[in-house]
C-alpha positions in Angstrom: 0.0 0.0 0.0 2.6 2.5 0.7 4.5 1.8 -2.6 1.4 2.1 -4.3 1.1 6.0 -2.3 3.9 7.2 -3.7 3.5 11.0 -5.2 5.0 13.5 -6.5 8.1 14.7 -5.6 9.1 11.5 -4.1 8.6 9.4 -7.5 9.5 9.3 -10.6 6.8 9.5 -13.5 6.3 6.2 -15.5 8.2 4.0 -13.2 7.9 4.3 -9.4 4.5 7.0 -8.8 1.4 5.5 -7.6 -1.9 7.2 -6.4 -3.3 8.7 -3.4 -6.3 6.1 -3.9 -4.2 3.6 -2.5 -5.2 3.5 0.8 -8.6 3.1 -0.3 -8.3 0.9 -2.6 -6.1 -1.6 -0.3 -8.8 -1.2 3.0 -11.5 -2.2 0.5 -9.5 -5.2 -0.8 -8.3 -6.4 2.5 -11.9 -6.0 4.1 -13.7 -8.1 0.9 -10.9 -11.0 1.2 -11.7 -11.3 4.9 -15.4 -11.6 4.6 -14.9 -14.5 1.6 -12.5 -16.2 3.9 -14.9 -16.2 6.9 -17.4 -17.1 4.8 -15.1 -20.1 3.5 -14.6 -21.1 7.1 -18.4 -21.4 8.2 -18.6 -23.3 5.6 -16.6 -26.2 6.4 -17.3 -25.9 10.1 -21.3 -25.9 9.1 -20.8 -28.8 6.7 -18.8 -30.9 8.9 -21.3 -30.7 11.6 -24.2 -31.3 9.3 -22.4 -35.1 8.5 -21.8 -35.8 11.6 -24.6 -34.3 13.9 -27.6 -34.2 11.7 -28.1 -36.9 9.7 -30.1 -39.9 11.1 -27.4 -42.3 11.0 -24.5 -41.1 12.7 -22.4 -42.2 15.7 -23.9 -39.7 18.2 -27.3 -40.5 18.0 -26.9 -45.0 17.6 -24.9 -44.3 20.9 -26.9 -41.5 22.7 -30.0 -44.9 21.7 -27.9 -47.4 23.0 -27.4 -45.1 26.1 -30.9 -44.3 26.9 -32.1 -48.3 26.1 -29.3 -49.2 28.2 -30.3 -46.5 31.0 -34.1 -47.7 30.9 -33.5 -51.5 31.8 -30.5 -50.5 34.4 -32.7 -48.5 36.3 -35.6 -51.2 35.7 -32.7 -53.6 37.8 -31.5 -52.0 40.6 -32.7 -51.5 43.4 -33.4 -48.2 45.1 -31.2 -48.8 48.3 -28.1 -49.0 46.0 -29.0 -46.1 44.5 -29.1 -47.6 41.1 -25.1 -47.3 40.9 -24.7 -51.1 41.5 -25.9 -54.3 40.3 -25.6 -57.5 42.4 -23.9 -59.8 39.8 -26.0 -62.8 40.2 -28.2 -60.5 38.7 -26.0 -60.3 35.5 -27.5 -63.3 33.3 -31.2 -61.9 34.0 -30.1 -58.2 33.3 -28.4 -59.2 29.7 -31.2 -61.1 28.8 -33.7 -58.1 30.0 -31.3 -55.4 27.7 -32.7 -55.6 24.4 -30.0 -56.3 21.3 -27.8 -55.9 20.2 -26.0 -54.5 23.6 -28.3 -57.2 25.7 -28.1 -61.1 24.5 -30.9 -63.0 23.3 -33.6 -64.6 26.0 -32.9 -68.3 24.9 -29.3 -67.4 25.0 -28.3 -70.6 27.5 -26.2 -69.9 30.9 -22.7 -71.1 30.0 -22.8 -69.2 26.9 -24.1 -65.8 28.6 -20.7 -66.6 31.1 -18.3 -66.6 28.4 -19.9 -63.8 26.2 -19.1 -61.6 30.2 -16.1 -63.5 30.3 -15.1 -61.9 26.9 -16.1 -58.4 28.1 -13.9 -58.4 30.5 -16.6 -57.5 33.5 -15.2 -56.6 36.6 -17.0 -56.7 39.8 -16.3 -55.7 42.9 -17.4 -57.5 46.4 -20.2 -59.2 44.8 -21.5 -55.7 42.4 -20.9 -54.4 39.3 -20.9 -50.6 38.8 -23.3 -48.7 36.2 -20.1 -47.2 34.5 -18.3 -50.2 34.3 -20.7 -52.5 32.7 -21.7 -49.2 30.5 -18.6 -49.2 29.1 -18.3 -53.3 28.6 -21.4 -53.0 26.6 -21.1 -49.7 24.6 -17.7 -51.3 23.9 -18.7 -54.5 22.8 -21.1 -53.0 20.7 -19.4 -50.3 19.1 -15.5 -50.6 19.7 -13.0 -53.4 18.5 -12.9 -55.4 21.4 -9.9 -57.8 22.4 -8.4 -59.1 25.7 -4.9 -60.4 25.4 -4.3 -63.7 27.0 -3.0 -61.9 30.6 -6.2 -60.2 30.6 -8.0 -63.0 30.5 -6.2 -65.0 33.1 -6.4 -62.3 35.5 -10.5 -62.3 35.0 -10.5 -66.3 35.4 -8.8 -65.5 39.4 -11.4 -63.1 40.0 
């Protein structure tokens, strides 16, 4: 912009003069290429969170599902002097079988079976209870996340 100001006496004619519009001229320019960039930027923020958030089959809303089915038949389970943050894990096989799929297991699903598929999960209890979060996260992980226990894992669940 300033080379562009350049005036008489300071210049010389043909080769280094510029106008007094300059200013102008570079305010309005700056100002225009700002707005389309903005503009540009909502864009791809809007965009992104229309795929993601607002269509009917995205990973927020199958979860936030899961989460509420989930929620429904935990609270359907426990008992109010626990406070519903615990489940008595004798209770396990009748509360899997109670969830409906694909994060429960199907009602004719036989004992043994229902043992190993919670074996698998990796479910830990504690003094006879397993805690809302923990078995949450089993399920929500079985359902939606790659899920693998290495050998040591699984040995340490057999002790327990």
């Amino acid at each position: 912009m300033y080379d562009c100001l350049n005036t008489m006496p300071d210049c010389e004619p043909g080769e280094t003069c510029g106008t007094s519009l300059a200013p102008a001229f570079y305010i309005v320019f700056v100002i225009f290429i700002q707005n389309v960039m903005l503009n540009l930027f909502i864009l791809v923020i809007l965009t992104q969170f229309e795929m993601y958030y607002m269509s009917d089959d995205n990973p927020i809303k199958k979860f936030s599902k899961s989460l509420n089915v989930f929620m429904e038949t935990w609270i359907f389970f426990t008992q109010t002097r626990y406070r519903c943050l615990k489940l008595r894990e004798k209770k396990l096989n009748d509360f899997f079988k109670e969830l409906p799929m694909p994060l429960g297991l199907p009602a004719d699903t036989p004992d043994d079976q229902m043992k190993k598929v919670m074996l698998k999960m990796g479910i830990r209890c504690d003094d006879g209870y397993v805690y809302f979060n923990e078995l949450l996260y089993r399920c929500m992980r079985r359902q939606y996340g790659n899920f693998r226990l290495n050998r040591k894992m699984q040995i340490l669940e057999l002790k327990t």
